[in-house]
C-alpha positions in Angstrom: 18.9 -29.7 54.8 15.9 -31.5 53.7 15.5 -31.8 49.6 12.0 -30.3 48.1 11.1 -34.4 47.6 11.7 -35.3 51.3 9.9 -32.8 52.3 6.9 -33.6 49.9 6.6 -37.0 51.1 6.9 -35.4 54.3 4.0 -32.7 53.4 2.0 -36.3 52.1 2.6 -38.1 55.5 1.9 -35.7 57.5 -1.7 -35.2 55.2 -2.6 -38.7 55.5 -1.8 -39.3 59.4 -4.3 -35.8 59.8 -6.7 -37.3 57.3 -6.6 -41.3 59.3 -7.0 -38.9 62.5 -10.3 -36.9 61.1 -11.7 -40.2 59.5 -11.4 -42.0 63.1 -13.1 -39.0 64.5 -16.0 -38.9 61.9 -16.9 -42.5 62.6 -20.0 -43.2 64.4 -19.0 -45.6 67.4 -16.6 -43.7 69.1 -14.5 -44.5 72.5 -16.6 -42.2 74.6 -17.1 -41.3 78.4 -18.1 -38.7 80.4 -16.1 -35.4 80.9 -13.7 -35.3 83.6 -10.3 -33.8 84.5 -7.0 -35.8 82.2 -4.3 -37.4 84.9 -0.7 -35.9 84.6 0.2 -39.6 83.5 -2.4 -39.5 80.7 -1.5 -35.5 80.1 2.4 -36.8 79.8 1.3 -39.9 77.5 -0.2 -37.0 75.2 2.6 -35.3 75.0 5.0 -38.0 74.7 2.7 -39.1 71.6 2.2 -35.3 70.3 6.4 -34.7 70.3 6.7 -38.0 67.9 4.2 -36.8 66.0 6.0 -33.4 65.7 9.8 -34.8 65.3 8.2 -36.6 62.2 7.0 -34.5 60.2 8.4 -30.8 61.1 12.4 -30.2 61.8 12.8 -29.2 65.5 16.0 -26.6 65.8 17.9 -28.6 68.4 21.1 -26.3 68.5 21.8 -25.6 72.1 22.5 -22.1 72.2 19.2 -21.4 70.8 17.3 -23.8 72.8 19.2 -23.0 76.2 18.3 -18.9 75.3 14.6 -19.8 75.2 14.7 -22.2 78.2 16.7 -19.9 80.6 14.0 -17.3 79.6 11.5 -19.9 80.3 13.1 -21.0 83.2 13.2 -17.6 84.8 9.3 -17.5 84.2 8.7 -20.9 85.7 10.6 -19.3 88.8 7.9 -17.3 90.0 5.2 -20.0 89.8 4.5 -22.8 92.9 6.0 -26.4 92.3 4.5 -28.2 89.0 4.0 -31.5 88.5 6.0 -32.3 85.4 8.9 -31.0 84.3 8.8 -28.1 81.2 10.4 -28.0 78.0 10.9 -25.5 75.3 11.5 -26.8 71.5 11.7 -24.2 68.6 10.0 -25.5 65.6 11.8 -24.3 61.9 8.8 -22.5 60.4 8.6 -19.1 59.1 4.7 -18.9 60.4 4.3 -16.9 63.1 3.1 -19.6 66.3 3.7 -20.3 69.3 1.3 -23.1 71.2 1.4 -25.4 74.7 0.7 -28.8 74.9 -0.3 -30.4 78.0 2.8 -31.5 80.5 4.5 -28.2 80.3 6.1 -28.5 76.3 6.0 -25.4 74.9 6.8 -25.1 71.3 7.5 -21.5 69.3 8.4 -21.3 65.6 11.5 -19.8 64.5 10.0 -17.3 62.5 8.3 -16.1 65.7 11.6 -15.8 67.1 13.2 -13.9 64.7 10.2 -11.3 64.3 11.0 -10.1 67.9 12.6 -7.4 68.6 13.4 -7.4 72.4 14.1 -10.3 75.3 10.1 -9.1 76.7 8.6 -10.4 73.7 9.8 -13.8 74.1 9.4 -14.2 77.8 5.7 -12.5 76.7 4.6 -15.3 74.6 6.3 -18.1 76.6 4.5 -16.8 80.0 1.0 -16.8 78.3 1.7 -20.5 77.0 2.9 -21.4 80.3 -0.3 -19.6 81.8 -1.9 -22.6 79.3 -0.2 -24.9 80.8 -0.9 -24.4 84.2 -4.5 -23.4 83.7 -4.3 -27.1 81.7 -6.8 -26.2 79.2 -5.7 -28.0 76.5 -5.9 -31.1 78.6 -9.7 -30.2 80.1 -10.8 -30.0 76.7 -9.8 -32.9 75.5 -11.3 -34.6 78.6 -14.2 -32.7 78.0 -14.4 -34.1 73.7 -15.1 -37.1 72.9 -12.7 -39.8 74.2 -10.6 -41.5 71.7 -7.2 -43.0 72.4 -4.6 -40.8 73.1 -2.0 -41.5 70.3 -4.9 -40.7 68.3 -6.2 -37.8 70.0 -2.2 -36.3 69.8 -2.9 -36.6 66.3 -6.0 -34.5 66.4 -4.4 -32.1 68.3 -1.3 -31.9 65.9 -3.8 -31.2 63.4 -5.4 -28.3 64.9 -2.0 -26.4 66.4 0.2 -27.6 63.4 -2.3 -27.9 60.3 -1.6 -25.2 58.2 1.9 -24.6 59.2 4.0 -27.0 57.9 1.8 -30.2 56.6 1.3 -28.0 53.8 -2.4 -26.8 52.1 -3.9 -30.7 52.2 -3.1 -30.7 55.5 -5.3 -27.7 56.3 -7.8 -29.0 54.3 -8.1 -32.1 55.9 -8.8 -30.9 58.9 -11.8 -29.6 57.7 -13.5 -32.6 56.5 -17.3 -33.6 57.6 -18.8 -31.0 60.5 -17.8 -33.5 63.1 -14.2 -33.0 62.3 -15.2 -29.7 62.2 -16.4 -29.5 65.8 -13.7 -31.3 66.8 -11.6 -29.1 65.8 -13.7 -26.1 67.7 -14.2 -28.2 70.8 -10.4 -28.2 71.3 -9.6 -24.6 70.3 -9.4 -22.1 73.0 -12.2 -20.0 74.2 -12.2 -16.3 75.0 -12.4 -17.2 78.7 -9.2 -19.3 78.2 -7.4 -16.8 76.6 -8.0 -14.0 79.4 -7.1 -16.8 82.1 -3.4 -17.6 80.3 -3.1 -13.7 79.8 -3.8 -12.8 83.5 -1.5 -15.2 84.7 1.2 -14.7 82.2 1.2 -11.1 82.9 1.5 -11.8 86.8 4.4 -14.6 85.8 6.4 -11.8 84.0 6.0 -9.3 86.3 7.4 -11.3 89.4 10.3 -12.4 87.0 11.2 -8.7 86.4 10.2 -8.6 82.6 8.0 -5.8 80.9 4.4 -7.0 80.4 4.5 -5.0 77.0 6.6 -7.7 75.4 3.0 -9.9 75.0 1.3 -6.7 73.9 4.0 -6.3 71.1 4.3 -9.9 69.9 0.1 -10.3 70.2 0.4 -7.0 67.6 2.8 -8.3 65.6 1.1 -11.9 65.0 -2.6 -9.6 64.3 -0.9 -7.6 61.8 0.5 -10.9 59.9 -2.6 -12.5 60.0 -4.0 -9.4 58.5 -1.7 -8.4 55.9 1.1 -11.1 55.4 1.2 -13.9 53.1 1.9 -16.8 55.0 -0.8 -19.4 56.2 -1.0 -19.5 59.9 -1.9 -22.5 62.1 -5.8 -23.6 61.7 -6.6 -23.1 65.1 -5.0 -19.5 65.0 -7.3 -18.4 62.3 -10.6 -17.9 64.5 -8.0 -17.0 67.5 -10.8 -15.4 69.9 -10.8 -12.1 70.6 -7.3 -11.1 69.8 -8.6 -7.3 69.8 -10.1 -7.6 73.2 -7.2 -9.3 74.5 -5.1 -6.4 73.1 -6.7 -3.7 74.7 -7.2 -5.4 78.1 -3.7 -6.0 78.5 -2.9 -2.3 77.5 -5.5 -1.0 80.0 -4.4 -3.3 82.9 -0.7 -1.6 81.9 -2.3 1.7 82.7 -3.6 0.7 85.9 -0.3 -0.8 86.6 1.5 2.1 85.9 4.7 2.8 87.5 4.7 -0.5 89.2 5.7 -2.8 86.4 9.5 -3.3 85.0 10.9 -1.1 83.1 11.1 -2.1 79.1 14.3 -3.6 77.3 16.4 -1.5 75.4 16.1 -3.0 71.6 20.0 -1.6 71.6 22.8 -4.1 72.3 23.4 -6.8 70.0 25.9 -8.2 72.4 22.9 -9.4 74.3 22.2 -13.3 74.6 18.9 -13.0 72.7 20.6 -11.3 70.1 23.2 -13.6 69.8 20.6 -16.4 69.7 18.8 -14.8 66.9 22.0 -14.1 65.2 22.5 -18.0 65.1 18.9 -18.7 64.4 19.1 -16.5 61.6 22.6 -17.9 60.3 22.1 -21.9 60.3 17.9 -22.0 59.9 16.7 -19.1 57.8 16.7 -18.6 54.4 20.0 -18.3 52.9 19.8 -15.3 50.4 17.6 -13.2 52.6 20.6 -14.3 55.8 23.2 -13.4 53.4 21.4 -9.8 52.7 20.7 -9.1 57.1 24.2 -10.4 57.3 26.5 -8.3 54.7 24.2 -5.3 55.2 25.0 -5.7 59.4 28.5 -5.5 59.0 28.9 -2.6 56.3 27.4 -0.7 59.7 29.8 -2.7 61.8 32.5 -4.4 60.3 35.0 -5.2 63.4 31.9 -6.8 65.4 32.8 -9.8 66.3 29.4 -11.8 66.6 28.7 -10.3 63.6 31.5 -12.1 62.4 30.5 -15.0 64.1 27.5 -15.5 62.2 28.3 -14.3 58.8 30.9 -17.7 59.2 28.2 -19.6 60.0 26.1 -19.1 57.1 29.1 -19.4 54.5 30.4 -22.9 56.4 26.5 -23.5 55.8 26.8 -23.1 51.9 30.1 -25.5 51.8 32.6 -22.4 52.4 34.7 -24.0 55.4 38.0 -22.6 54.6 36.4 -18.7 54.0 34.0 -19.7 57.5 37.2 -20.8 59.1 39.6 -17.8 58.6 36.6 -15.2 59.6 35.9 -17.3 62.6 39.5 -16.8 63.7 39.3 -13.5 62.6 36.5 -13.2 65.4 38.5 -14.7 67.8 41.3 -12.1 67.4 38.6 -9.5 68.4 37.0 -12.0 71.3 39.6 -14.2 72.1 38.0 -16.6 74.9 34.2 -16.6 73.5 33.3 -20.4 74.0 30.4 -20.0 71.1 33.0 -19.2 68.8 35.9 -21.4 69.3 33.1 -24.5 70.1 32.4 -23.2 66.2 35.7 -23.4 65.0 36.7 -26.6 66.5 33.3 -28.0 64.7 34.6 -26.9 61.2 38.2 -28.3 62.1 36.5 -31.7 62.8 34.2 -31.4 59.3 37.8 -30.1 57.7 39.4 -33.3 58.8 41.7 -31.4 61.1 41.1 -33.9 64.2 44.2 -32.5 66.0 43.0 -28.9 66.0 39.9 -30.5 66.2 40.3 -31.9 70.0 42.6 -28.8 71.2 39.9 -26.2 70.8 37.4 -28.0 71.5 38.7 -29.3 75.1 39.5 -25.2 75.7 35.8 -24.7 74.4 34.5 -27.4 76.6 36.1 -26.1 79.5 35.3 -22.8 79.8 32.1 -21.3 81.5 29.1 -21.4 80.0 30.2 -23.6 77.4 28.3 -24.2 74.5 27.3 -27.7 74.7 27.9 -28.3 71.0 31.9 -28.3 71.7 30.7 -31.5 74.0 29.3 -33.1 70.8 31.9 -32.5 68.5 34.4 -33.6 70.8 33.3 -36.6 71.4 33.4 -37.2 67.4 36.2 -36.0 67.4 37.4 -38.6 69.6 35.4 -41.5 68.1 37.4 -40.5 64.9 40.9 -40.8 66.7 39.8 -44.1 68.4 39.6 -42.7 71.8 35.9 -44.5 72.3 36.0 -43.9 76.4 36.7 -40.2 76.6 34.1 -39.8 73.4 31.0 -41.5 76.2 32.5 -39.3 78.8 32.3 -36.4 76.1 28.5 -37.7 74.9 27.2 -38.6 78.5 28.2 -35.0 79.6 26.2 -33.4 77.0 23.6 -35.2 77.8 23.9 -34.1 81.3 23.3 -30.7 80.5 21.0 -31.2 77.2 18.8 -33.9 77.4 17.0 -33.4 74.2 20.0 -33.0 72.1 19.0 -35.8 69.8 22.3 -36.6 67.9 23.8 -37.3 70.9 22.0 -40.6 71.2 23.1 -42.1 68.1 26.8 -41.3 68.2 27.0 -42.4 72.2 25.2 -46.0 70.8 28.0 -45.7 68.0 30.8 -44.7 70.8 29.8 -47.7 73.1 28.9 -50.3 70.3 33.1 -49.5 68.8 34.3 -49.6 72.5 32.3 -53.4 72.1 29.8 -52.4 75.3 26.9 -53.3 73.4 23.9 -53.2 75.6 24.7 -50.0 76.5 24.6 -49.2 72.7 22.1 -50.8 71.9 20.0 -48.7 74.8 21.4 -45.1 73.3 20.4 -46.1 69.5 17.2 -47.7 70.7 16.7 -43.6 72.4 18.0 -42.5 68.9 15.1 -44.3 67.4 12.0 -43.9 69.4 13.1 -40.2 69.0 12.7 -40.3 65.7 9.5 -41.9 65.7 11.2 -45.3 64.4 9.7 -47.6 66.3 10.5 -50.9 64.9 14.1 -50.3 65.2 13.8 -48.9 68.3 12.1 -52.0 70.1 14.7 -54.3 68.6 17.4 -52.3 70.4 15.9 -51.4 73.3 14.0 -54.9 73.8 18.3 -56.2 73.2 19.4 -53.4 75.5 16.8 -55.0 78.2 17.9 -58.4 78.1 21.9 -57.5 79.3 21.8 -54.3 80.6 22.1 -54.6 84.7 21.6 -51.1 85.3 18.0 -50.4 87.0 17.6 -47.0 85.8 18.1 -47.3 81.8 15.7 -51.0 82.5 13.0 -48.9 83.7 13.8 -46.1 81.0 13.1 -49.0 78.5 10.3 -50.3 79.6 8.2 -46.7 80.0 9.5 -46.5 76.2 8.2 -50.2 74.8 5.1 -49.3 77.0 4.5 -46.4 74.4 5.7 -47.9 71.3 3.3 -50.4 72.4 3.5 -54.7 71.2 5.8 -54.8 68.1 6.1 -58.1 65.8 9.7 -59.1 66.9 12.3 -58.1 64.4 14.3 -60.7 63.4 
């Protein structure tokens, strides 16, 4: 957990990079030519460029039970739509603003407080078709072609600035964005118009149909973001603040339901908090919300139902969060008692007996975690530290390199496979997975020395070519010596 300093200086950087951004932008002589249609390659340089941004300055949720929830929700969206041209990815964002934006190349991004304002599986899949509809309309990325043409590491920053502004880089950050009228109307060249909204509604709503979901979810959440805007507290995203025609899009949706009729999917029952999206915001809620106000949901939950064993679940989770393993670790088996083969829960367990020191108990549940179906991928990762610790450095890659089989963007991973590898004394293949570490972080210094050391031993074709798209975006470094 980030201190109220880090995340100041954080706050600062993230001000200054928005500020350098607005200044380019306000100069007089700028890269310009005329409008026309952004390649994929130049979308997916964007986004590569926008992610970096993002991973610096805002804490992505990278659990995989919450990330998988979203993306199999996402996934079953994408189903229904012809072949894309990139591949999608979902990232929850740790913010309590209510937001949920697309960036060109199919990433999506929603904000945990979002996530935990919804009340069924439609809203989710609601949100994340309209985004997707975004996406494939590509409107971010026309606009951009259609602005003025900067470079894109640059323009990424722009764009950070308008979907990300007010949201976490804190008031400055807002404000920035609104320096000089050319900043200004940069800001309104990239935002989306009424025309673009309509176009990502109509095709979400035809996306959720086909994938069996109730179009009402996006009429819910689309009410429920209006009424914070209205009446809550929080700051919401710049761009989000002249959103067009939320009130229009609101009712068309609700008169193309009544047209619709009988023909669209039946609603999901808010009942059920056995449900994966429950269970997902159950976590979410646990390890990323506010403690005291978890603690409340949490104790208050299981006066109502006090043998439920997610319920349990959870309420372990957020006292192992606070430093209370041993009190975490008898409720957890406590839960398992009532649920005896759950893989979320003994993949939780086995964590704490690794954090405990208990590296024996440690590796027994968490190879019967790993091995069940539907495994949470996390007993992967603390396996294979739990098998660093005991010296077994080959079964901890096997252990690393299967997570990352199944989760690509699970971010540790990269830095304790490196650590794995460089212990087992297979350096260049260390020095590869701690030059990903870095360039994931946004470190770029460190991560050309490893990945420029990686390239000079590795033999393996597919991690050289890997390292070269990544030195290609870092871009000419002074060598580190």
């Amino acid at each position: 957990m980030r201190t109220t300093s880090e995340r100041a200086i954080m706050d600062r950087n993230c001000c200054n990079k928005i500020i350098a951004v607005c200044l380019l932008v306000l100069l007089p002589l700028v890269w310009s030519t005329p409008a026309g249609a952004m390649s994929i390659r130049e979308e997916q340089q964007l986004a590569d460029e926008f992610i970096r941004i993002v991973k610096r300055h805002f804490e992505i949720v990278d659990d995989p039970m919450i990330v998988d929830t979203v993306e199999r929700i996402g996934r079953k969206i994408l189903s229904q739509l012809p072949p894309q041209p990139f591949a999608y990815r979902f990232h929850v964002i740790k913010e309590d603003v209510y937001n949920a934006f697309a960036m060109p190349a199919g990433y999506i991004f929603i904000n945990s407080g979002l996530l935990l304002a919804m009340n069924t599986e439609d809203e989710l899949a609601g949100i994340l078709a309209h985004e997707i509809g975004h996406v494939v309309a590509r409107h971010i990325s026309q606009r951009i072609a259609r602005s003025r043409k900067i470079d894109l590491a640059t323009m990424a920053g722009v764009v950070a600035g308008i979907f990300l502004g007010a949201a976490g880089g804190g008031a400055g950050a807002a404000q920035a964005l609104a320096i000089g009228s050319a900043a200004a109307g940069q800001t309104l060249t990239l935002a989306y118009s009424r025309e673009d909204e309509s176009e990502a509604d109509q095709l979400g709503l035809q996306y959720l149909t086909r994938a069996g979901y109730c179009p009402s979810g996006l009429l819910d959440v689309l009410k429920k973001i209006r009424s914070r805007q209205w009446f809550g507290s929080q700051q919401v995203p710049t761009y989000m603040m002249t959103h067009p025609a939320v009130e229009e899009r609101i009712a068309h949706i609700d008169t193309w339901m009544a047209i619709q009729g009988e023909n669209l999917p039946s609603k999901r029952s808010v009942d059920g908090a056995t449900t994966r999206f429950r269970l997902m915001q159950y976590r979410l809620r646990a390890l990323y919300n506010d403690p005291r106000a978890a603690t409340e949901y949490f104790q208050t939950a299981l006066e109502h139902n006090p043998e439920d064993p997610h319920l349990m679940h959870a309420r372990a989770l957020l006292m192992a969060r606070s430093g209370s393993r041993t009190e975490a670790i008898a409720l957890l088996q406590r839960a398992l008692s009532r649920d005896a083969m759950n893989p979320l829960i003994l993949a939780d367990l086995g964590r704490l007996y690794f954090l405990e020191g208990r590296l024996e108990d440690a590796r027994g549940v968490l190879r019967g975690a790993a091995s069940l179906p539907d495994a949470n991928p996390e007993s992967w990762f603390y396996l294979g530290r739990t098998q660093t610790a005991l010296g077994d450095y080959p079964g901890a890659v096997a252990s690393f390199e299967n997570l990352l089989q199944r989760q690509p963007d699970y971010a540790p991973a990269y830095y304790f496979l490196g650590e794995a590898y460089g212990k087992w004394e297979r350096h260049p293949e260390s020095h590869f997975y701690l030059g990903l570490h870095h360039f994931n972080r946004g470190e770029d210094r460190t991560a050309h020395f490893h990945l420029s050391r990686a390239r000079r031993d590795l033999e393996d074709d597919d991690k050289r070519e890997t390292i070269d798209r990544k030195l290609e975006i870092i871009g000419k470094l002074p060598r580190t010596e």
